[in-house]
C-alpha positions as semicolon CSV with decimal commas, in nm:
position;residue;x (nm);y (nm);z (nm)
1;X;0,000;0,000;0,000
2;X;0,127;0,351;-0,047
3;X;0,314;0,517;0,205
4;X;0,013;0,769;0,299
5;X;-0,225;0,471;0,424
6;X;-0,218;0,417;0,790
7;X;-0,273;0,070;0,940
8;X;-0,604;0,027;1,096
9;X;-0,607;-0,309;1,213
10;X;-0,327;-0,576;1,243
11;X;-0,256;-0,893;1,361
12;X;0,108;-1,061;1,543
13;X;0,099;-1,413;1,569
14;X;-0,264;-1,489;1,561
15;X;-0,312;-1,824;1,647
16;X;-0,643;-2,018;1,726
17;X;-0,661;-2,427;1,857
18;X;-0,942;-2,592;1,924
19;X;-0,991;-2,936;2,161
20;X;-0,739;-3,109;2,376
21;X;-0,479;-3,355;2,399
22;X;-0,472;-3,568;2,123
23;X;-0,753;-3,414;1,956
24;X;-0,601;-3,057;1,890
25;X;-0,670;-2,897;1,588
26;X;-0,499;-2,604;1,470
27;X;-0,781;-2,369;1,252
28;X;-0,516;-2,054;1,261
29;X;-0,162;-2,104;1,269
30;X;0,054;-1,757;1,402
31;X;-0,064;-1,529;1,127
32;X;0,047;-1,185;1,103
33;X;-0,156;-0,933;0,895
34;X;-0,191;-0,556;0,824
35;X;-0,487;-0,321;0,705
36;X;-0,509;-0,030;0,559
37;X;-0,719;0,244;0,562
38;X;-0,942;0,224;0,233
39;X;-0,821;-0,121;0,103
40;X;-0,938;-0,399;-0,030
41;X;-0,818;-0,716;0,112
42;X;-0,913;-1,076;0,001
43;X;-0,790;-1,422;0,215
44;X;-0,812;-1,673;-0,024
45;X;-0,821;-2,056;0,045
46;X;-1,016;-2,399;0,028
47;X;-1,285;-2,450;0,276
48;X;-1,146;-2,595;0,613
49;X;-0,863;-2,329;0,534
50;X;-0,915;-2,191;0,877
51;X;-1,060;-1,844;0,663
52;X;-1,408;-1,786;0,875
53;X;-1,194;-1,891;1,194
54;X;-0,932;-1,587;1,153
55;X;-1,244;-1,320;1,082
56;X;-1,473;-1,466;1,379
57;X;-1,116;-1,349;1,602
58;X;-1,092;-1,035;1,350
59;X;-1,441;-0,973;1,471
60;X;-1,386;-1,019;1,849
61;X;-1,635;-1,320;1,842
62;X;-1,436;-1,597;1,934
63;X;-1,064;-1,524;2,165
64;X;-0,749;-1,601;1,988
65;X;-0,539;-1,897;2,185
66;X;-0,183;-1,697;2,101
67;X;-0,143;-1,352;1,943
68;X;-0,251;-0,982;1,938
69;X;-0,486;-0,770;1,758
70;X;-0,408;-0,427;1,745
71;X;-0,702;-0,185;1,612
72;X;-0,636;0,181;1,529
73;X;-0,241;0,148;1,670
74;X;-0,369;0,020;2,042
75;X;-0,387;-0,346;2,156
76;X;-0,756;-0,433;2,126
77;X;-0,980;-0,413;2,423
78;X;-1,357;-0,591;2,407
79;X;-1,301;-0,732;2,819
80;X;-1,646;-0,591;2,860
81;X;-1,962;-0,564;2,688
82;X;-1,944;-0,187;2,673
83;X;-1,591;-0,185;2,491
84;X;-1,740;-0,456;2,298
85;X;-2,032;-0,271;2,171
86;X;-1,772;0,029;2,043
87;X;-1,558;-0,167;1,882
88;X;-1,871;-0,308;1,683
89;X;-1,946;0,012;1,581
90;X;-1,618;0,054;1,377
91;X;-1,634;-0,339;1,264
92;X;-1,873;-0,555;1,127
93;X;-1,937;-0,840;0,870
94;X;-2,162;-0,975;0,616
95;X;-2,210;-1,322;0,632
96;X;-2,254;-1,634;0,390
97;X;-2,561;-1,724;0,451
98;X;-2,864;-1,411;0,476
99;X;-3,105;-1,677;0,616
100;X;-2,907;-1,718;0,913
101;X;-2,796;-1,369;0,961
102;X;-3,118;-1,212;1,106
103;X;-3,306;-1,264;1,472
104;X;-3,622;-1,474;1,314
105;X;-3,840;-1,235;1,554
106;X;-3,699;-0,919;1,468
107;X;-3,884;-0,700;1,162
108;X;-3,675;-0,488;0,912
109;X;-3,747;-0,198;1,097
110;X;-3,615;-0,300;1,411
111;X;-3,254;-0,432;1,237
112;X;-3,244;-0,070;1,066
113;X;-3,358;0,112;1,384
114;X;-3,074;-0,066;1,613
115;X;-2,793;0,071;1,339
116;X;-2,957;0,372;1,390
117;X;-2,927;0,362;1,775
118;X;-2,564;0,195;1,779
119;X;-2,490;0,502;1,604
120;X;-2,599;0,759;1,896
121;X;-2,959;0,840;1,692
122;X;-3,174;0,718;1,969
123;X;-3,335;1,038;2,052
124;X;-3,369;1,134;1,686
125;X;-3,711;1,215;1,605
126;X;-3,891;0,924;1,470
127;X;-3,931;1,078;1,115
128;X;-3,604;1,156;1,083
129;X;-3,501;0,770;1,171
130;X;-3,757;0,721;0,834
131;X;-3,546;0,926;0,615
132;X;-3,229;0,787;0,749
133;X;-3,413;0,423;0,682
134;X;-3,531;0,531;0,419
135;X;-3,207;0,672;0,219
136;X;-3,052;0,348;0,315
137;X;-3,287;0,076;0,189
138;X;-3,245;0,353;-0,146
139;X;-2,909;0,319;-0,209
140;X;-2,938;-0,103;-0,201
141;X;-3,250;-0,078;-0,453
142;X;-3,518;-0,114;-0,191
143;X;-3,809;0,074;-0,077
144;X;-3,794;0,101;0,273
145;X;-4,212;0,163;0,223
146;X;-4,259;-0,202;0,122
147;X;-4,001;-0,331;0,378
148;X;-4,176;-0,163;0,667
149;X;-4,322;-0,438;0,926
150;X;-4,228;-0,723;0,720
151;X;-4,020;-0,972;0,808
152;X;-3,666;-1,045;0,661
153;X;-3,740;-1,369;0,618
154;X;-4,055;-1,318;0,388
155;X;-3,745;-1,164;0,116
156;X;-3,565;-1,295;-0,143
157;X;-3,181;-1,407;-0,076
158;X;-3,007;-1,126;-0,276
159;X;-3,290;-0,868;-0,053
160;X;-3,122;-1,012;0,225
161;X;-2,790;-0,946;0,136
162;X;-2,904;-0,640;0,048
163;X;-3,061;-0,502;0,354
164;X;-2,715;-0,640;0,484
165;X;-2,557;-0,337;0,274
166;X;-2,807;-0,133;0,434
167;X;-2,730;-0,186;0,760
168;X;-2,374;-0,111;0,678
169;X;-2,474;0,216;0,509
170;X;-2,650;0,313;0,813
171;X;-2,344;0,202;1,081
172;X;-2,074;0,365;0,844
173;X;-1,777;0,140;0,989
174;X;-1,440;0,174;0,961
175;X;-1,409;-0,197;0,868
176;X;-1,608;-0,430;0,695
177;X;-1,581;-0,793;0,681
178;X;-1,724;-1,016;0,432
179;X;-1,726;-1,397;0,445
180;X;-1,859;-1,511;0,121
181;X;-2,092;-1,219;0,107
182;X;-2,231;-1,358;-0,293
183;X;-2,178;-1,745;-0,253
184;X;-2,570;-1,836;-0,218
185;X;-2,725;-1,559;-0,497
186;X;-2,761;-1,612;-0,844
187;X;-2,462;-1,413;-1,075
188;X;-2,693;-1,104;-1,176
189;X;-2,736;-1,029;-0,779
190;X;-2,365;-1,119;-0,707
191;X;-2,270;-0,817;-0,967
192;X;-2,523;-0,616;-0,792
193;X;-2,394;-0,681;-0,434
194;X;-1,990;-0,629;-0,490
195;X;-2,073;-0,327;-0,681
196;X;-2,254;-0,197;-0,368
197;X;-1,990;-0,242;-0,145
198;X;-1,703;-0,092;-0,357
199;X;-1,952;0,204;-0,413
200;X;-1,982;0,220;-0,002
201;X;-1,597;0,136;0,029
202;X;-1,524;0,466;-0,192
203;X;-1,783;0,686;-0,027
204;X;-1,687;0,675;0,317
205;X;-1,340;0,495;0,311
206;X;-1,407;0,190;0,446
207;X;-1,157;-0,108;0,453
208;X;-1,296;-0,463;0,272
209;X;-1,181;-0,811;0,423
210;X;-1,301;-1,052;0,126
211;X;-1,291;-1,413;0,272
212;X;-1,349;-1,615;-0,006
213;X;-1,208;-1,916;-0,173
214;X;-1,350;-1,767;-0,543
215;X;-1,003;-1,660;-0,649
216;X;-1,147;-1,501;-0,955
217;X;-1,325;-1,245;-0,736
218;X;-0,975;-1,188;-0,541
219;X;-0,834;-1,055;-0,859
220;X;-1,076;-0,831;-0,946
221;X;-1,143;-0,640;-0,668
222;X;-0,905;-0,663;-0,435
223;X;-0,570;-0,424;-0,334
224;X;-0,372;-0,679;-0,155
225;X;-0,471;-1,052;-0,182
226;X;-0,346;-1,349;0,116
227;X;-0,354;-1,681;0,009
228;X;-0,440;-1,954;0,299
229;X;-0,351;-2,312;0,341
230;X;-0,425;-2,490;0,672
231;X;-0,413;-2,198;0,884
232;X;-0,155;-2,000;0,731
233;X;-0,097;-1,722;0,499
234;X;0,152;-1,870;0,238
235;X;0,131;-1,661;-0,028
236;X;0,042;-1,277;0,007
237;X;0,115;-0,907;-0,222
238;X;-0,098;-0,724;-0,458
239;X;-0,350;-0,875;-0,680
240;X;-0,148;-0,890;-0,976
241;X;0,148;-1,044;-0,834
242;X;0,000;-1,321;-0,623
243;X;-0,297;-1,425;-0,947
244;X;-0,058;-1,353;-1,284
245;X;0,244;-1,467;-1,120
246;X;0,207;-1,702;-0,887
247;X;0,531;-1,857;-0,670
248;X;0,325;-2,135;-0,424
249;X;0,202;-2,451;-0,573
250;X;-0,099;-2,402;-0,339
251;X;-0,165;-2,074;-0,526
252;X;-0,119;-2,200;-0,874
253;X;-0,326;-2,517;-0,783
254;X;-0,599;-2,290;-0,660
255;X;-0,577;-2,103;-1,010
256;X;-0,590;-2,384;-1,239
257;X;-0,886;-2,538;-1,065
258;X;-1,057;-2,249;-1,170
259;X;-1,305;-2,368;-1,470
260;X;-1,280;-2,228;-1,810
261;X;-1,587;-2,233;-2,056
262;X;-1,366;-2,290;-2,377
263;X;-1,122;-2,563;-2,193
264;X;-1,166;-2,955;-2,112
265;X;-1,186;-2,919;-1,758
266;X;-0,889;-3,113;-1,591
267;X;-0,971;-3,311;-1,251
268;X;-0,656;-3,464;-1,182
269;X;-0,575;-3,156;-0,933
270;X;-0,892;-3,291;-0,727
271;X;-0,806;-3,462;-0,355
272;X;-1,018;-3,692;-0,255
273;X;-1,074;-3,776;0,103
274;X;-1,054;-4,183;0,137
């Protein structure tokens, strides 16, 4: 990154095991990253990679068994539910799947109010909280009108994601996280949703974590791309020089399994488990 971007979040050894004795596995083995202000990361890898396992510690939703995270040059603190809260309000994710990412019993105007409040509007008047709803549910091509006292559950998957975007709009954080944010909509609504977040990214400077194992999507919208095998980074630099010129043979394996339209499709690269 250039020399103007400042850090905003990093990592030092970040290490996370799960079980005991002889049934220890390790999902994220000491990984050191940095983020930049405005950038556009990806972590690449297979599934099992130990990808969702580094952004649930990113996110301060599961503890880290070795390592620090540092967040805006300070060691992070979230020992209490009040710290925890404001360092929410400067991180947050979009998740795989949109039918698991909302409270069943919770209507759309109570996930867009709660943004709303997390961001110190409580005592706005309540048709000011309409606009604000209102201009958000707008800029993800949704009427907040039609939205009101429905559930999110009663819309499509690609509204989902959506109203995900919304939310975002409406919290403004510094970070954003995204864990196979297009995986589960069709590839007119995938378009729709990455060119919502860059738009959001360039409009109030937002950094993008991609975690993602479509290395195709890595190349085109990402900065700085990390490529992840079994819990560690072993491959990382700018788009161009981690995709067109690969060094790992984890990297270039991930590359050719990539399927091409006008080419026989070669399965000899494919492990299978006996």
């Amino acid at each position: 990154m250039p020399a103007d971007k400042k850090i905003c979040m990093s990592a030092s050894g970040l290490t996370k095991v799960f079980g005991l004795g002889r049934k220890v596995t390790v999902a994220v083995d000491h990984v050191d990253i940095n983020l930049y202000e405005g950038e556009v990361v990806s972590i690449v890898g297979e599934s099992g990679s130990g990808k969702t396992t580094l952004t649930k510690m990113l996110l301060g939703l599961i503890n880290p068994t070795e390592g620090e995270i540092y967040f805006q040059g300070k060691k992070r603190d979230i020992s209490s539910h009040r710290k925890k809260q404001e360092y929410w309000k400067n991180i947050q994710a979009i998740f795989q799947d949109p039918y698991s990412s909302y409270n069943i019993f919770n209507k759309i105007d109570s996930v867009l109010l709660d943004c709303i409040n997390m961001r110190g509007g409580r005592g706005l008047p309540r048709a000011e909280k309409v606009e604000l709803m209102t201009e958000a549910c707008s800029f993800v091509n949704l009427k907040f009108a039609e939205l009101t006292n429905k559930y999110p559950f009663e819309l499509s998957g690609g509204q989902m994601q959506r109203l995900m975007i919304a939310r975002i709009f409406l919290l403004k954080p510094k970070i954003l996280l995204a864990d196979e944010p297009t995986s589960m909509i069709d590839a007119c609504s995938r378009a729709t949703i990455l060119d919502m977040l860059m738009q959001l990214r360039d409009e109030i400077g937002m950094t993008v974590i991609f975690v993602t194992h479509d290395i195709g999507l890595a190349y085109y919208v990402s900065d700085t791309v990390y490529i992840m095998e079994r819990g560690r980074f072993v491959e990382s630099g700018s788009a161009d020089e981690v995709i067109l010129h690969p060094k790992e043979i984890y990297t270039q394996r991930l590359i050719s399994d990539v399927p091409k339209i006008y080419e026989e499709w070669d399965l000899t690269t494919v492990e299978y488990s006996s």
